[in-house]
Each structure stands twice: as structure tokens, then as C-alpha cells.
C-alpha positions in Angstrom: 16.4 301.1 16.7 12.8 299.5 17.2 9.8 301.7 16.2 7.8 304.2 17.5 5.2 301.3 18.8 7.9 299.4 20.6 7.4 301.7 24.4 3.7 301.9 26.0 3.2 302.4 29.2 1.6 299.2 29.5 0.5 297.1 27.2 -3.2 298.1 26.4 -2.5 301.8 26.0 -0.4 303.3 23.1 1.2 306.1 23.3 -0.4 309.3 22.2 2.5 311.6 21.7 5.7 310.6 21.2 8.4 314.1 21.2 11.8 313.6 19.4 14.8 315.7 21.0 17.6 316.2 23.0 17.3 315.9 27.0 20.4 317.1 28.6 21.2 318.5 32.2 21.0 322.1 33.2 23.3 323.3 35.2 21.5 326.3 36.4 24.1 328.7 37.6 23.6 331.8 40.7 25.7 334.1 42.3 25.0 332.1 45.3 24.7 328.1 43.7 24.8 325.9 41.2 22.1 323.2 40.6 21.6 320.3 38.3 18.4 319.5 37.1 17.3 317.2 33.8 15.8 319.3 30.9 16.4 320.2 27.4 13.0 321.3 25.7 12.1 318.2 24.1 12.9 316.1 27.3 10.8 319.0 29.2 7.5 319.3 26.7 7.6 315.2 27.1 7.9 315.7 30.7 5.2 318.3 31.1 2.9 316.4 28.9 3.4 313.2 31.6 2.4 315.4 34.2 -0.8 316.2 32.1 -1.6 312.7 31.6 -0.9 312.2 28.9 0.9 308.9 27.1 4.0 309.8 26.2 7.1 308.5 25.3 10.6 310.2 24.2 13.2 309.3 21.8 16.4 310.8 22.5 20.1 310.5 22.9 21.5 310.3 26.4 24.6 308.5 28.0 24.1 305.1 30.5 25.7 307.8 32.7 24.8 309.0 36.4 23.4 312.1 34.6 21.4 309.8 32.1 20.2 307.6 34.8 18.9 311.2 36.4 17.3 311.9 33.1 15.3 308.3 33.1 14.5 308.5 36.2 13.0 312.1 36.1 10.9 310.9 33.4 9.7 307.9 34.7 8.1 309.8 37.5 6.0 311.6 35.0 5.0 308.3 33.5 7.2 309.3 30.2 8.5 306.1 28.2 12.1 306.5 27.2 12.3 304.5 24.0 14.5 302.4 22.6 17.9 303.5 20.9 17.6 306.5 23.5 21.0 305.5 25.3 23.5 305.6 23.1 26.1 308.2 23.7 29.1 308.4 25.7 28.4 311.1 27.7 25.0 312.9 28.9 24.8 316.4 27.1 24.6 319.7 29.6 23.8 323.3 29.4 24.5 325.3 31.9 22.1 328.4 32.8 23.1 331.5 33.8 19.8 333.5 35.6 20.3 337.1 35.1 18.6 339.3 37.5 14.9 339.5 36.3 15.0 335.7 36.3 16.5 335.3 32.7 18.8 332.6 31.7 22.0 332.6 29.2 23.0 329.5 28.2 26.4 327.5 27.2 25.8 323.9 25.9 28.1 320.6 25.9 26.3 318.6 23.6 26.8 316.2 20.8 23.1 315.6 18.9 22.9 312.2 16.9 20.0 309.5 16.4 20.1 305.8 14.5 17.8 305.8 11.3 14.1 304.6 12.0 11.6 303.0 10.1 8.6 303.5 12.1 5.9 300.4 11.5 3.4 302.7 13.5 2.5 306.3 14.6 1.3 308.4 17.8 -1.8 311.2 17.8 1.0 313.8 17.6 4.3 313.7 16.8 6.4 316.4 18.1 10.0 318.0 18.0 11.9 321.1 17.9 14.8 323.0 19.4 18.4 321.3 19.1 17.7 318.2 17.7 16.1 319.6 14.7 19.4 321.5 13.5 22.3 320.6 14.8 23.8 317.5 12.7 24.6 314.2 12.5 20.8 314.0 14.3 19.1 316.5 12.3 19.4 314.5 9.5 17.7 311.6 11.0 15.1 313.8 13.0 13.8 315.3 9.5 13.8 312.0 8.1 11.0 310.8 10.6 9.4 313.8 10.3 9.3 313.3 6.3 7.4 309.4 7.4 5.5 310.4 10.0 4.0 314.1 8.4 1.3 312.0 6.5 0.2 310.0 9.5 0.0 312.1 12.5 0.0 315.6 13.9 3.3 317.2 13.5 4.4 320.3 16.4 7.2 322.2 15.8 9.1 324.2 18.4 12.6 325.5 16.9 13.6 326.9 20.5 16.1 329.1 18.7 19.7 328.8 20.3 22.1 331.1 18.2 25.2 329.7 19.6 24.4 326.0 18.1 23.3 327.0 15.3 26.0 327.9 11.8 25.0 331.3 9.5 21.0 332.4 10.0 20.6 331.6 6.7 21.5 328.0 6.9 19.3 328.1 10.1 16.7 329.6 8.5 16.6 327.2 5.7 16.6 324.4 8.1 13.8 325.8 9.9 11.8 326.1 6.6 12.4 322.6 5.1 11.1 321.9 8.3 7.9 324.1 8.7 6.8 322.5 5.0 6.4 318.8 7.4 4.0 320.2 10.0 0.7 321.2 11.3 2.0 323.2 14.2 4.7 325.4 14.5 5.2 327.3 18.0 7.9 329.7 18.3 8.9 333.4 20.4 8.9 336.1 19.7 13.2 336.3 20.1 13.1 333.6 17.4 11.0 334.8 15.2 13.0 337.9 15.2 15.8 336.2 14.5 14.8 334.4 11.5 12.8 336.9 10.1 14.5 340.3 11.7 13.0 342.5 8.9 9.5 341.0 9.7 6.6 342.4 11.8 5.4 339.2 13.8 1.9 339.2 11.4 4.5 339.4 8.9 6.4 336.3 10.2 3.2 334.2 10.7 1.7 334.8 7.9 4.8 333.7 6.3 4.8 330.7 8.0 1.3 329.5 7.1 2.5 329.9 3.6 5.4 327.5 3.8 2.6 325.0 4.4 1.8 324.3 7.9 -1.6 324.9 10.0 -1.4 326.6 12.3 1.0 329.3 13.4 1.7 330.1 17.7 4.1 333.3 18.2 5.1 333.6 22.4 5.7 337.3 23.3 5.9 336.6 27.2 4.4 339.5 29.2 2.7 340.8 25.9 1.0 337.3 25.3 0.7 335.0 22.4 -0.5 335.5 18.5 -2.1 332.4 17.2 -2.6 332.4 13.5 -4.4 329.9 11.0 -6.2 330.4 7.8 -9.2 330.5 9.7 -8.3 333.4 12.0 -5.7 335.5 13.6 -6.0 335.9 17.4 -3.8 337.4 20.5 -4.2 335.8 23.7 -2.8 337.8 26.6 -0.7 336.6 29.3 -1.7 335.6 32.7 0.1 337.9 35.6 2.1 336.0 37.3 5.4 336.7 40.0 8.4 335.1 37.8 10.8 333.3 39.8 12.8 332.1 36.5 11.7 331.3 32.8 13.7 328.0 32.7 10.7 325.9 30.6 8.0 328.5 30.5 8.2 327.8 26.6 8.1 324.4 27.4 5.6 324.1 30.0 3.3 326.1 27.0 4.2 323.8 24.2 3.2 320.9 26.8 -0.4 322.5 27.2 -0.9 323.6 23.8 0.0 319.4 22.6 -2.8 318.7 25.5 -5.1 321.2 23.7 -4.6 320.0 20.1 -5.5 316.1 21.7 -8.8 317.3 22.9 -9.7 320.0 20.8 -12.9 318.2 18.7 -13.3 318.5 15.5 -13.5 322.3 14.7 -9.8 322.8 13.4 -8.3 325.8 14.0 -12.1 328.2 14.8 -11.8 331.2 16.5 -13.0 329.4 19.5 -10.8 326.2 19.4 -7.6 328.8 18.9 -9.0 331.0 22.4 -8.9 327.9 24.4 -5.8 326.3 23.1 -4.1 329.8 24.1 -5.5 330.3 27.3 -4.8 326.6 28.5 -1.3 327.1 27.3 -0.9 330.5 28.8 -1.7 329.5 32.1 0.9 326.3 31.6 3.3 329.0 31.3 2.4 331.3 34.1 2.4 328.8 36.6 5.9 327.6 35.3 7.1 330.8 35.8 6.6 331.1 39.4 8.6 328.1 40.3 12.5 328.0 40.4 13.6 326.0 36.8 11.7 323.7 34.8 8.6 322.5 37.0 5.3 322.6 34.9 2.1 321.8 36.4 -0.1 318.7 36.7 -3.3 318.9 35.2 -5.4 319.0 38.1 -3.1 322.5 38.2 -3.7 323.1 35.3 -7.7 322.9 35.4 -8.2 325.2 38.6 -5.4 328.1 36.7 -8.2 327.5 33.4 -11.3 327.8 35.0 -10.5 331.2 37.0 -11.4 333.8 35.1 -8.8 335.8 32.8 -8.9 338.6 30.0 -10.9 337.5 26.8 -8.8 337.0 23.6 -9.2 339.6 20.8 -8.9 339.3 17.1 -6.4 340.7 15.0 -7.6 343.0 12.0 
């Protein structure tokens, strides 16, 4: 596989973020229908940060498939790269989404996860991965070995995207997630995860944990009850934006998307009080308007900018 340099969109403008992870089809499941439409959180933070503007490319496994050739294509509208070695399975992984009443979705996944070694010659702004690819094996193995190149180079964002189903004992997950953690800066994850890796744990409890395993920054989701954001810096909550929910198919996404766009253009202050407020309220309203629109369809940024700029509830610290 040719390095993370190989893909630009053209050939005076690297890439700024390149995400590592699965894209796979959902098959998003209704009394009344059933719709396919590309995703898989990787695939969908790359394709959210397109939208942003921001360079971007993705390395991932799909098939030369009419569901991979959906994939490519869904990307290349949002100016994502796909980069090289990305099409190299036999057949395009799906999940297919069940939306429960409130707009919830279970999930059931066909997918088999693997990626060639890479030596990468060069590096993005921010590296990012999470979810699937980062435990389920033979690709885990290669997805932390990138990580373990790339941590001393770049920005490093972590999502686990916690899917119990995938996944072997909590502990081994758990351990995974860990080993992992110890490789990053930023490590975003919900509320339902951290629960489940931590279910003795108050969410403090679990973030301050986190920070202590050796990353930067630590983002807990709680939906509806907003998001914790906690450095050594500060500890802040940021509180949701009301919004109608027509599903949550790549809310977390569409958030891990803005908050990428936030850490890009964020200065120089590190994690401040005041750089943490407006990291969470850009990726809050991400989320919001994600929410209102049937499966994963994130905003652009011009979007994006008019949801920021109307006022919202001010952020408060944590004592």
C-alpha cells in the first residue's frame, strides 16, 4: 500500500486529515422500508469533514463491488480521497439499522475488517480513527500499528463507537480501547460507551481516567443532556442544542466531524476553557442538525456557521 501522501485532492493541496476505518453500507430497516445508504463511522466522520471543507482522504477496506462503487462515489461528492489499498475485499461490508420508535437504531453487521501494513513516508494535521476498525482483527492489528508511527507526528482522534456485538469479552475490549487511548490526543466517546467500559464509573470518573492513560483531551456525548469535555486544563459541560430528531444514524459522527474541524482551527491556546466552549458548541450544533434529517446527512459548513452563530446556552464548568 502507498503512503498516506500518495491521495490529494490535487496536487498543490495535501491532505489535512486523513480518518482510518471501516465504510460499509447501512441498510436502514422500517416497518414500512428498507434503504441503503453508504456509512460506517469512519467513512461518515471523513464524509462530514468533506462537507466542511476540509482535505480529507480515507483509508479503508471496501469491495470493487456495486456497493463499493456507492461508497466511492458518495465520497467523491464530498471531495473525500479514497486512498490507495482501500479496495481490497471481496465483498462490501453492511450493517443493517433497525430505527426503533424514538428514532433509535439497533444494528446487525456483515463485515470482515482487514488492512495491508503501511509505512507512511509522510503525515496529515490529524490523524483520526475509531469504531470497528480499531478492534476487530486481522485490521486492528494494522490500524494500531499506524497509530503507534503516526502518534509522534500528528494529531491523533479517537472515537471507539462502541459496538458490543463485534466486539469478544469487555475486558479484552477494554484493554484494546486502552492500548489505544495511550497513542492519542483526542479521545471522543458516549455516554453508552463509556458505561460500558467503565460500568462502575461516574462519567468524571471515566474521564478523568482517561486523561490518565495519557491522552489530551477527553469528549464524553450524553445526547439530550449534552457533552463533558475534559483536559488537564479544565472540565466543562456543553449542553445540547434542541433539536426535532428524525433518527440518530451519524449524530456521533456528524459531532466527531465538527469537533476534527475545531481542533484544525482552534490557535494556539490548547485545550483553555475557551478553546474547549467553542470546540463543544460547534460540535453540538454538527450533531443537532444531523439529527433532524433521516440517516447519516451532516451539514456543510456554511450550515454549520449560521447553526454557531445563533445564540445558545453558555457552557458551565464542572467543580
Amino acid at each position: 500500500m502507498e503512503n498516506l501522501k500518495a491521495a490529494r485532492h490535487d496536487a498543490q493541496q495535501p491532505l489535512d486529515v486523513v480518518v482510518v476505518g471501516e465504510a460499509l453500507i447501512d441498510v436502514v430497516t422500517t416497518p414500512n422500508s428498507q434503504v441503503e445508504h453508504p456509512g460506517g463511522s469512519p467513512a461518515n466522520v471523513a464524509y462530514g469533514l468533506g462537507l466542511l471543507g476540509v482535505t480529507t482522504g480515507l483509508l479503508t477496506a471496501i469491495a470493487p463491488d456495486a456497493r463499493g462503487t456507492s461508497i466511492e462515489d458518495h465520497l467523491r461528492r464530498a471531495g473525500v480521497t479514497l486512498l490507495p489499498g482501500s479496495k481490497s475485499l471481496a465483498r462490501t461490508a453492511t450493517a443493517t439499522a433497525t430505527l426503533g420508535p424514538d428514532g433509535s437504531a439497533a444494528y446487525d453487521f456483515d463485515i470482515y475488517w482487514d488492512l495491508p501494513p503501511a509505512t507512511p513516508t509522510s503525515f496529515p494535521k490529524i490523524l483520526h480513527t475509531g469504531s470497528i476498525a480499531t478492534f476487530l482483527n486481522p485490521g486492528a492489528s494494522a490500524v494500531k500499528a499506524l497509530l503507534e508511527q503516526a502518534h509522534e507526528h500528528c494529531l491523533i482522534t479517537y472515537d471507539p463507537n462502541i459496538r458490543p456485538s463485534l466486539l469478544g469479552s469487555q475486558a479484552e475490549a477494554k484493554s484494546t480501547f486502552e492500548e489505544l487511548v495511550s497513542l492519542t490526543d483526542v479521545v471522543k466517546l458516549s455516554d453508552e460507551d463509556a458505561h460500558w467500559l467503565y460500568p462502575g464509573n461516574t462519567l468524571e470518573e471515566t474521564a478523568d481516567h482517561i486523561l490518565r492513560l495519557g491522552t489530551g483531551l477527553t469528549v464524553i456525548t450524553k445526547g439530550a443532556e449534552g457533552s463533558q469535555f475534559t483536559s488537564s486544563a479544565a472540565s466543562i459541560t456543553i449542553p445540547a442544542v434542541k433539536a426535532t430528531v428524525a433518527d440518530t444514524i451519524g449524530a456521533g459522527d456528524s459531532y466527531m466531524a465538527a469537533l476534527i474541524l475545531g481542533l484544525l482551527t482552534r490557535g494556539t491556546e490548547g485545550f483553555a476553557p475557551a478553546v474547549l466552549e467553542q470546540l463543544g458548541r460547534t460540535a453540538a450544533a454538527a450533531a443537532a442538525i444531523t439529527v433532524q434529517r433521516a440517516g447519516a446527512n451532516p451539514p456543510t459548513l456554511d450550515e454549520l456557521k449560521s447553526a454557531v452563530e445563533a445564540p445558545t446556552p453558555r457552557s458551565h464548568a464542572i467543580a
